[in-house]
C-alpha positions in Angstrom: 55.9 56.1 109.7 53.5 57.4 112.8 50.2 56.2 113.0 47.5 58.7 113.4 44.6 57.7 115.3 41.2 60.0 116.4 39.9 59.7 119.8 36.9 61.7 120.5 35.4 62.6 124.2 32.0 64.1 125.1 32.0 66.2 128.2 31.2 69.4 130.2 32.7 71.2 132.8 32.2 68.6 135.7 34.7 66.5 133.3 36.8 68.7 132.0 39.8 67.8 134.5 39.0 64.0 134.5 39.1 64.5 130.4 42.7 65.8 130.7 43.7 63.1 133.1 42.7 60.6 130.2 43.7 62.1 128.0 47.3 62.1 129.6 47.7 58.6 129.9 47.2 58.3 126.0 49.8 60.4 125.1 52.3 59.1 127.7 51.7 55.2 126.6 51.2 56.0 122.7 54.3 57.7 122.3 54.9 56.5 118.9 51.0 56.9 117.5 50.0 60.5 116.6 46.4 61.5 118.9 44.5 63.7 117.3 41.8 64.5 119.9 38.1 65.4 119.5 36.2 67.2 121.9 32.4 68.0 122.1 31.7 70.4 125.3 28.8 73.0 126.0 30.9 74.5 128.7 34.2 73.8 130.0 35.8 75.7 132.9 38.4 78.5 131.6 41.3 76.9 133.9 40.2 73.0 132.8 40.5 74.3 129.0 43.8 76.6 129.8 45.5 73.3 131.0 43.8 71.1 128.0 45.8 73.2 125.5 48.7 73.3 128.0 48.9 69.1 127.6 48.7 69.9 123.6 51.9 71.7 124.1 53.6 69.5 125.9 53.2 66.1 124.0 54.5 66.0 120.9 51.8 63.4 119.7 48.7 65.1 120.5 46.6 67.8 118.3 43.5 68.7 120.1 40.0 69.6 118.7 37.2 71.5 120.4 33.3 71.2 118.9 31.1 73.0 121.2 27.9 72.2 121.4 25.7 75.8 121.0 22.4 74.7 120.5 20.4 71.3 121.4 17.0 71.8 119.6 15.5 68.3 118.5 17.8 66.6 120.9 16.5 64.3 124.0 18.1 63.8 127.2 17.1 61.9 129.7 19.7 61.6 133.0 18.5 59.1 135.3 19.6 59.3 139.1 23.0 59.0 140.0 24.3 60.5 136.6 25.3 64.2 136.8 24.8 65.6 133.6 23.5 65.3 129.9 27.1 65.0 128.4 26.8 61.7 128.4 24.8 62.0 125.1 27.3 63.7 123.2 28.7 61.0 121.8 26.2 60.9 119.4 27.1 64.0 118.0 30.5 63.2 116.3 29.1 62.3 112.7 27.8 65.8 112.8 29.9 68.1 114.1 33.5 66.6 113.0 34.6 66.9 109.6 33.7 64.5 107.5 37.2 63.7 107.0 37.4 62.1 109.6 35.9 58.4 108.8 36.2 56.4 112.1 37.1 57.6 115.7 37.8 55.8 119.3 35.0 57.2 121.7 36.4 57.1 125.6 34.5 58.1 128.7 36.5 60.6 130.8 36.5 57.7 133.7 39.3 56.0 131.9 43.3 55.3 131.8 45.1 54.0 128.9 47.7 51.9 130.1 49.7 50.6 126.7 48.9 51.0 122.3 46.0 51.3 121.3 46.8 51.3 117.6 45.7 47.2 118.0 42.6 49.0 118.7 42.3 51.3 115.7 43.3 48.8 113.3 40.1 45.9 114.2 38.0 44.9 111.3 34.5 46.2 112.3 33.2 43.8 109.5 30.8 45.7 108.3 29.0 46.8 111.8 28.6 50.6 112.6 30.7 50.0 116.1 32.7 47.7 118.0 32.6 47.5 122.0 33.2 45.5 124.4 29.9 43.5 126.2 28.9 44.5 129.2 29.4 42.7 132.5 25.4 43.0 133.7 24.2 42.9 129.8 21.7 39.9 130.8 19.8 41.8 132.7 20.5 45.1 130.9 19.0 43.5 127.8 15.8 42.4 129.6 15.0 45.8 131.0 15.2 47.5 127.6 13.6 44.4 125.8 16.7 43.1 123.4 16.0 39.3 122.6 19.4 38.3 121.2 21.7 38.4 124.9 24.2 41.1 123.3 24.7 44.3 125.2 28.0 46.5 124.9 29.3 48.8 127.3 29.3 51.9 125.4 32.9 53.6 127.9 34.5 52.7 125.0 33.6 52.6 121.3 35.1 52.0 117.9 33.0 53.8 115.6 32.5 53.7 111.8 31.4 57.6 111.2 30.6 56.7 107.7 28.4 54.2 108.2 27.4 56.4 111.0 26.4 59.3 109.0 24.9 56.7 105.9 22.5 54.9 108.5 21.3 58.3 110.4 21.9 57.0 113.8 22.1 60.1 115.5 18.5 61.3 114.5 17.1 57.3 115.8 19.2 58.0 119.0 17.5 60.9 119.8 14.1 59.5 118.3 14.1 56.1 120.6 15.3 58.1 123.5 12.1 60.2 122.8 9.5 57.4 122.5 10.7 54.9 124.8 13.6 56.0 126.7 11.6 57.6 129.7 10.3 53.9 130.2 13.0 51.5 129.8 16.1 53.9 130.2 18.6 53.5 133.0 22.1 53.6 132.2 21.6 56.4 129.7 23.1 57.3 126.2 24.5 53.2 126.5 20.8 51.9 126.5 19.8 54.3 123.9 22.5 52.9 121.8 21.8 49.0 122.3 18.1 49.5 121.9 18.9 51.0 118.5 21.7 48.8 117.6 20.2 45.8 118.5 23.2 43.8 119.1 25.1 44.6 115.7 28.0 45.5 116.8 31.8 43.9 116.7 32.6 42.4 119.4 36.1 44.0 120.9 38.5 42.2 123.9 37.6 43.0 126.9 41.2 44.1 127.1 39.9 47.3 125.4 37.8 48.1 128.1 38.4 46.8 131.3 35.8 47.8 133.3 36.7 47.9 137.8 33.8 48.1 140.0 36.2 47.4 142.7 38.6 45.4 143.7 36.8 42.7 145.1 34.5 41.7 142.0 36.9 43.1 138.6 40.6 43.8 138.7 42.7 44.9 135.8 44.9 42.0 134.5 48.5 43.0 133.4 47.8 42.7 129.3 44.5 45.3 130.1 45.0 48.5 127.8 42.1 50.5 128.9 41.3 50.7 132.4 37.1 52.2 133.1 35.8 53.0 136.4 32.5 52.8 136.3 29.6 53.3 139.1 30.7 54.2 142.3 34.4 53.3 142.2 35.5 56.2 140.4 38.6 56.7 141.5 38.5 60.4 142.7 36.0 59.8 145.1 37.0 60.1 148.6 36.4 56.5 150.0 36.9 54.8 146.6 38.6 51.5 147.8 42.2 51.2 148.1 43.8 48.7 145.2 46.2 48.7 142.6 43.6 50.6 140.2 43.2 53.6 142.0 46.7 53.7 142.6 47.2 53.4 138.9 45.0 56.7 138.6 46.5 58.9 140.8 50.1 58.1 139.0 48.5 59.8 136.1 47.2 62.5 138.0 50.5 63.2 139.3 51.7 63.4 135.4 48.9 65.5 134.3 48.8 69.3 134.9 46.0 68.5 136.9 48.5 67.1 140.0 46.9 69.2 142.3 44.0 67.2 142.3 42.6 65.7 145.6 39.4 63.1 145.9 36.3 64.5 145.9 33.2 64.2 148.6 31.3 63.0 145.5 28.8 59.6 146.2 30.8 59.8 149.7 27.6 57.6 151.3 27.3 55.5 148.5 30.8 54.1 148.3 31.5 53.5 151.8 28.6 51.8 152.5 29.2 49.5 149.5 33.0 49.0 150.2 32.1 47.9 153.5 29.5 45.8 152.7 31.6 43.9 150.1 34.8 43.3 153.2 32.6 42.3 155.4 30.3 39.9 153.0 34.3 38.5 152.3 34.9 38.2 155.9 37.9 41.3 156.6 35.1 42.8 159.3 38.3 45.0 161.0 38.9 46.8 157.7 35.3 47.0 157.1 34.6 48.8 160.1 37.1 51.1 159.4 35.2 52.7 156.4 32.4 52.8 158.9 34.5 54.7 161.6 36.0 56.9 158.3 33.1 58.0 157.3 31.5 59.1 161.0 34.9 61.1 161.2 34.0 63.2 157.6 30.8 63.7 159.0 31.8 64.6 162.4 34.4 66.9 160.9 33.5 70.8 161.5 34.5 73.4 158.3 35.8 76.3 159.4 35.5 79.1 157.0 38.2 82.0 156.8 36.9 85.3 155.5 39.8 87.9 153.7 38.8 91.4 153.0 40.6 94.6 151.7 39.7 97.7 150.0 42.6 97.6 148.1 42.7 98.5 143.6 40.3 95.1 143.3 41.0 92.7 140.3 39.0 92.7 137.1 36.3 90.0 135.5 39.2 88.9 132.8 41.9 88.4 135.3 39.5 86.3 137.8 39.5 83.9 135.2 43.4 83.3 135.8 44.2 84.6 139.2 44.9 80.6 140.9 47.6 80.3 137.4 51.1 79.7 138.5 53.2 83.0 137.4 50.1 84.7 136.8 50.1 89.0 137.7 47.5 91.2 136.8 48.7 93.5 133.8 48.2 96.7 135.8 50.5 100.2 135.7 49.4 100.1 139.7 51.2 97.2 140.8 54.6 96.9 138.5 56.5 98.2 140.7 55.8 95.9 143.2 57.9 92.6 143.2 56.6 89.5 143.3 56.3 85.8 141.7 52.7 85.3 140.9 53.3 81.9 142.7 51.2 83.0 146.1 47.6 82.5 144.7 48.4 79.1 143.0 50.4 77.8 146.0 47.8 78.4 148.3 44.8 76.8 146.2 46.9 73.9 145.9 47.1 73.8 149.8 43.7 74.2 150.8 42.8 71.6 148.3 45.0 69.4 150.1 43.3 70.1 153.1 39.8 69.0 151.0 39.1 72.6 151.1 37.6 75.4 148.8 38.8 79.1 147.9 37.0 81.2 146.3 37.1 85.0 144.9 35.0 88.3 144.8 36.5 91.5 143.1 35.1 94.3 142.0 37.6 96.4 140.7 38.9 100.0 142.4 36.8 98.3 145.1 38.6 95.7 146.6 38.3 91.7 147.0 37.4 89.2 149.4 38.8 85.6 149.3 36.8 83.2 151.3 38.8 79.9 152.5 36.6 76.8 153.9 38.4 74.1 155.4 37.1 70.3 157.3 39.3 70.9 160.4 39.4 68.4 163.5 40.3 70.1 167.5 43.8 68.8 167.9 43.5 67.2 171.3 47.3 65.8 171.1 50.7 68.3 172.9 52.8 68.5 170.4 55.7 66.1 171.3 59.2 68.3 172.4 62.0 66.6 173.3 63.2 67.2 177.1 66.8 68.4 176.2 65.6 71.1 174.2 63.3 72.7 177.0 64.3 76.0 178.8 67.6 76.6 175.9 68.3 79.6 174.9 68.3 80.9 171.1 68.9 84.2 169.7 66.6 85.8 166.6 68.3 88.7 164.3 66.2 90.4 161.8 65.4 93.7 160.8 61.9 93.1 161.1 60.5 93.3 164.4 57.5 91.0 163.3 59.3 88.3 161.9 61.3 88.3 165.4 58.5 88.3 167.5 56.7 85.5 165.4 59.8 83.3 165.4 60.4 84.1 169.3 56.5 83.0 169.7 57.3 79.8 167.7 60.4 79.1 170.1 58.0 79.5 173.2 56.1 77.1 171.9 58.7 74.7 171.5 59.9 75.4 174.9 62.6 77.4 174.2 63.9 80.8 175.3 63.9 82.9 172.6 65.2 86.6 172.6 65.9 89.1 169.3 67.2 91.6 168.2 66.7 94.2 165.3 70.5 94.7 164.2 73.6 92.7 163.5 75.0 95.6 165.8 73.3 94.5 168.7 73.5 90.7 168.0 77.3 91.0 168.2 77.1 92.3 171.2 74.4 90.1 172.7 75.9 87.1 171.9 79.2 88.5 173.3 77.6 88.8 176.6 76.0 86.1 176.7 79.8 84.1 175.9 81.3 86.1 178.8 79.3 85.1 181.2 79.7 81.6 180.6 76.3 81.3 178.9 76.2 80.5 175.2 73.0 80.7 173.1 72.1 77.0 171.9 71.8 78.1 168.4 71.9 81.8 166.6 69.4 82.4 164.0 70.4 85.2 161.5 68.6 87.3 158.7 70.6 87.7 155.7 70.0 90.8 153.9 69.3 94.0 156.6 70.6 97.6 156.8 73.3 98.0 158.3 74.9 94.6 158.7 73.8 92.4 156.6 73.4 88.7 158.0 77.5 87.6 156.6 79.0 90.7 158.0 77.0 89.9 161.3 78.1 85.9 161.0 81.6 86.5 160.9 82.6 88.4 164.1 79.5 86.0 166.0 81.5 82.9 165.2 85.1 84.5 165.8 83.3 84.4 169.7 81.2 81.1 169.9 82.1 77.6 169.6 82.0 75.9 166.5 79.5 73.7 168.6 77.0 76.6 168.5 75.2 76.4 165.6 73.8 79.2 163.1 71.2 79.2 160.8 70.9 81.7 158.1 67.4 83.0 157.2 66.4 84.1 153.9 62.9 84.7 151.9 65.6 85.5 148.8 67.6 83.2 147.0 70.6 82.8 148.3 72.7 80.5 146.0 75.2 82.2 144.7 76.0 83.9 148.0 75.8 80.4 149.5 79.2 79.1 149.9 80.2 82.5 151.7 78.1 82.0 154.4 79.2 78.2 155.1 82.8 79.6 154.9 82.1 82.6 157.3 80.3 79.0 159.7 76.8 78.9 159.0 75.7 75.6 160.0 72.0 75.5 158.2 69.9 77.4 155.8 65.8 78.0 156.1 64.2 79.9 153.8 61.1 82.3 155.1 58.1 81.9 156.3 59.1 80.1 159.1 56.8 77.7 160.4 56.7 75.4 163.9 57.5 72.4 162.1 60.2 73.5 160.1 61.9 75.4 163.2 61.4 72.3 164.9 63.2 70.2 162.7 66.6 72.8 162.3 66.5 72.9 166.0 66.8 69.0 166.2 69.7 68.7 163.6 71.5 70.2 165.9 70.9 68.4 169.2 72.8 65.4 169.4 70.7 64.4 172.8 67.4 64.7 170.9 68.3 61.4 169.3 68.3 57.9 170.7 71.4 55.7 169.6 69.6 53.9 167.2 68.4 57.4 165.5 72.0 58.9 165.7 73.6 55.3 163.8 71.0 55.9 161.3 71.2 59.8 160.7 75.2 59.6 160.4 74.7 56.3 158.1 72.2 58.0 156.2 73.5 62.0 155.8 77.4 62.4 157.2 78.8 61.2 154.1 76.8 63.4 151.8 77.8 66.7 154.3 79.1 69.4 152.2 78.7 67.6 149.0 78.1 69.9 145.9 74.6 69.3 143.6 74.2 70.8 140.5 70.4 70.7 140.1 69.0 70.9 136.3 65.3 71.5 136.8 63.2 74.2 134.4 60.2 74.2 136.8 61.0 77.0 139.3 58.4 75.9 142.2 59.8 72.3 141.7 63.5 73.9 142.0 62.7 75.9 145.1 61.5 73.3 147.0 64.1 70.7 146.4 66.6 73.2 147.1 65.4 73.5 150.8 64.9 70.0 151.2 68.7 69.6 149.8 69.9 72.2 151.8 68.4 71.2 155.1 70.7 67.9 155.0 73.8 69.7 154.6 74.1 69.6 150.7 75.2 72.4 148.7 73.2 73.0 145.2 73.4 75.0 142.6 70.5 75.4 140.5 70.2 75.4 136.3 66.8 76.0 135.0 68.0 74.1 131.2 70.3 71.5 130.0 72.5 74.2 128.3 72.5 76.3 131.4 73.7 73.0 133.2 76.3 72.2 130.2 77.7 76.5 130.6 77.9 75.4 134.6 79.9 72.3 134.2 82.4 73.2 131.8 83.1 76.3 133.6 83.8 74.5 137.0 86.8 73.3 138.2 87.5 69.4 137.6 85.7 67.5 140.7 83.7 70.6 141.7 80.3 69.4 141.6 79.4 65.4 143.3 76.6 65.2 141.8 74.1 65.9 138.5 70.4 65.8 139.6 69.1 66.0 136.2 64.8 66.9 134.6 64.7 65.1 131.6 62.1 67.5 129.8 63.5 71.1 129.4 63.2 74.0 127.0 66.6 75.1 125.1 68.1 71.9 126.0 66.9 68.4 127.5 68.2 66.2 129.9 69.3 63.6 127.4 71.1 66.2 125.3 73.0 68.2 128.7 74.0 64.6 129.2 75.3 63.4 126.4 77.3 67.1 126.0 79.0 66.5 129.6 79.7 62.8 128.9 81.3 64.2 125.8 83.7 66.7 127.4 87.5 66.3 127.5 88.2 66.4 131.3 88.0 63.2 133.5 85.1 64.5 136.1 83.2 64.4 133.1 83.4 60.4 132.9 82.9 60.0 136.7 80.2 62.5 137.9 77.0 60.4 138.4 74.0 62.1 136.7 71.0 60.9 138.1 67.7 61.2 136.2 64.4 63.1 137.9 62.1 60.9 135.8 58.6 61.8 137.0 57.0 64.3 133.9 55.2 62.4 131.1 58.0 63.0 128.6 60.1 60.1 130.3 59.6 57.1 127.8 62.2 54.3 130.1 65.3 54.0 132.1 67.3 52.6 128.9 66.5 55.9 127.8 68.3 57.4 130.3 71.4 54.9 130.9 72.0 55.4 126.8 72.8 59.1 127.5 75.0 58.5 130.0 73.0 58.6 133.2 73.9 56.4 135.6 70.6 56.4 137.9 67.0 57.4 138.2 64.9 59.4 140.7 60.8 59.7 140.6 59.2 62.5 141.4 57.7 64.2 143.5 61.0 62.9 145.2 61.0 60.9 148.2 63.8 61.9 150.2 64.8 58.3 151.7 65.2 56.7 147.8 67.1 60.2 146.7 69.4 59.8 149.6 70.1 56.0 148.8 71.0 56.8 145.3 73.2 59.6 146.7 74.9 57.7 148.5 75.3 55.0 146.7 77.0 57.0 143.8 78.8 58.5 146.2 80.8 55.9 147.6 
């Protein structure tokens, strides 16, 4: 039988993300406890509560509740310095505004992980008392500022609470009423002094396992039996210059799980922090890495913002799409546009790109009017040449592709590299050119080719150029489509490498170097063919139901020399595999959470199958989403190895090629 256990948070729309994160790391370490989760908000931002209900969906253990909080007459808040907002009082609101149904709940500050079961928690004997917390690390001098004469003081990040006896003693109404007479005197860390000075130090006292409070690394560290992880103060992990330890790595894992992964630290209490982490390394003697906080936080400052201004007069947006314009997949529903082809993915890719740049894009519409998208970005003068290896200087490349801006732009790109690039707008005329240029004893160092154009298309074009050059001459298709199914054609027909569009200097760069064997020292070239000629031309049936995630790895795969084909479910991979020929695919990269079908399932159904490949083919396991409970999991299907995401292309190869030999 599950457990059911109520958690309730208080927060606004400064927290809404940080609630989700939270909330997250519940559901993926209480697996086998049903959450039902109460939220009191005034405001919460439409994307924060968009991806809230999102998480609901996607763990089968949660239920989510939303209170929100429409009037505050008779209520006092008083938000000292440092504190952002007046959510911190709403956790006196949940004997009023939950059902009364609900009889006890675990309050959590959205500042939190849960690392392990907190069913331990729900279960403690409050013997008799109206809450049980954990006491605070400062509570000596906490209890002489607000003038408690018995020594207990409780941290109030995490609370048991006994809403019954809650409701029966009228706390809410003394909160608000102590808070009113003598909070503006004594009050300093908030709704947690309110509470003390009114409970008086009745309270159960919990583990401190239960709320494990970091104020960094040097002074409180999390100790391996710790359930609940609370950064409190300054330390919050999503500040900028938070201090590196094994805490704030633990919170970004879970950031990475949540739908809020795009998430990048914040300038918040930038000052603050680094001040105080440098102080503490150098009072403990590490004066190098305490000047380096110094020196970090001269650079922020020092940095300029740049700020990119995008205008149109174009058909303009409306007020209710704004609200979801940076959603993955998101169009606007508008007669005007559906013709027009597109993913929806533009938008959300680049917000997630300027936040990684510890920028901000924002959005003005009015619609039949037109829009202007303003992007601000900390950017530092790039004083360094970019670093171009000798060999490749003054070597000549040809560019096919039906549009002229796309052939100047990659010709510019070439310059740059110092190359000699030259184009042409037909397969026609690239036949031809590269002809010449064989005839006179003077062979293009690579040939880059469009796929689809009028005309010849980039296969038709490939075949006659390759009949002419050396084998030795490499050729690199070019695609902004998806060229899977048409794949194996083109390597036929000797196409060396595929890149899919835009095409940027980096990328370019590192095609180009594939390819030039005197680019590499000795040393490089022992480790490239160790590390990718045995996985040349090897076959990967990819199972992944996240298409952005597919995309991408398909180019990194690609790039190597790998083959993959792409299934978007387990069934779709299961239809693949029994329809191939025995030994076709090498490999099974396989998502463990899927619609239709999972991973475990699409396993067990190939394991099953009468054909001896079946047996043989190593499945490896992308075990990265929240859904993922352990490897034994995994193994118990039939899968013979696991890969974390987002994937780290030395530890996929390694497994690659382990399986493979």
């Amino acid at each position: 039988m599950r457990n059911e256990i109520h958690i309730g948070f208080g927060i606004d729309k400064n927290f809404g993300k940080f609630a989700g994160i939270t909330i997250t790391s519940l559901a993926h370490n209480n697996l086998d406890n049903d959450l039902i989760i109460h939220i009191i908000y005034d405001e919460l931002l439409p994307e924060d509560m968009h991806k809230l209900k999102q998480t609901e969906q996607l763990y089968r253990n949660l239920k989510l509740h939303f209170y929100q909080i429409t009037s505050t007459e008779g209520m006092t808040f008083i938000v000292p310095p440092g504190h952002i907002t007046q959510a911190m009082y709403y956790r006196y609101l949940f004997g009023e505004m939950l059902p009364k149904s609900v009889s006890k709940i675990i309050y959590m500050d959205a500042d939190i992980i849960c690392k392990g079961d907190i069913f331990p928690l729900w279960q403690t004997d409050l013997q008799g008392k109206v809450l049980g917390a954990v006491r605070d690390w400062g509570e000596e001098k906490s209890c002489g500022r607000i003038g408690l004469k018995n020594g207990r003081y409780f941290n109030s990040g995490v609370l048991l609470l006994d809403l019954q006896k809650w409701r029966q003693q009228k706390l809410t109404q003394k909160l608000f009423t102590w808070l009113a007479e003598v909070g503006s005197t004594k009050i300093l860390w908030g709704d947690q002094d309110a509470l003390n000075g009114v409970i008086d130090g009745q309270f159960a006292e919990l583990p401190k396992k239960y709320n494990c409070i970091i104020i960094n690394n040097t002074l409180l560290k999390a100790a391996p039996e710790d359930v609940i992880v609370h950064y409190i103060d300054y330390i919050k992990p999503w500040h900028i210059y938070c201090l590196d330890s094994d805490e704030k790595k633990r919170y970004w894992r879970y950031v990475q799980k949540s739908l809020w992964d795009e998430l990048q630290p914040l300038d918040g209490h930038t000052v603050d922090t680094t001040v105080m982490t440098a102080r503490v390394l150098c009072k403990e003697g590490d004066y190098k890495k305490s000047i380096s906080y110094y020196e970090a936080l001269l650079k922020y400052f020092l940095k300029d913002k740049y700020e990119f201004v995008f205008q149109d007069t174009g058909i303009g947006m409306s007020e209710a799409y704004l609200q979801h314009i940076f959603e993955p997949f998101s169009r606007a529903d508008d007669a005007r546009i559906s013709n027009v082809q597109g993913t929806g993915l533009g938008l959300a890719i680049t917000k997630n790109i300027v936040q990684m740049m510890n920028g901000t894009i924002q959005v003005q519409t009015r619609l039949g009017e037109g829009s202007t998208f303003t992007v601000s970005v900390p950017l530092e003068l790039q004083m360094k040449e970019e670093f171009v290896y000798e060999e490749m200087l003054g070597l000549p490349v040809l560019v096919l592709d039906d549009d002229r801006v796309v052939c100047e732009n990659t010709s510019l790109l070439l310059t740059e590299l110092g190359m000699r690039g030259s184009w042409v707008l037909s397969g026609y005329e690239a036949v031809e050119t590269v002809r010449a240029a064989h005839e006179r004893q003077d062979d293009f160092y690579e040939v880059i080719l469009d796929w689809k154009m009028p005309g010849m298309d980039g296969l038709e074009t490939l075949r006659p150029i390759r009949s002419q050059v050396s084998t030795k001459v490499p050729i690199i298709i070019i695609s902004a489509y998806d060229y899977s199914h048409i794949e194996q054609e083109f390597i036929d027909a000797g196409a060396n490498a595929f890149i899919s569009k835009p095409l940027f200097k980096s990328k370019m760069l590192h095609a180009l170097q594939l390819f030039c064997d005197s680019c590499k020292t000795e040393n490089h070239a022992a480790a490239d063919e160790k590390q990718y000629a045995d996985l040349l031309g090897k076959r990967i049936l990819l199972v992944e139901d996240n298409m952005l995630n597919r995309e991408i790895a398909v180019d990194l795969l690609q790039l190597y020399g790998l083959i993959v084909e792409e299934a978007e479910n387990g069934q779709v991979a299961v239809d693949s595999f029994s329809r191939s020929e025995p030994g076709y695919y090498d490999f099974i990269l396989m998502d463990i959470q899927m619609p239709v079908m999972d991973g475990y399932e699409a396993t067990l159904a190939i394991r099953s199958m009468e054909r001896a490949d079946a047996v043989k083919i190593p499945i490896l396991a992308l075990t990265a989403n929240a859904f993922v409970t352990d490897v034994g999991k995994g193994r118990n299907a039939g899968m013979n190895d696991h890969i974390s995401k987002p994937i780290n292309l030395e530890v996929l190869f390694a497994a690659l090629r382990k399986w493979v030999a």
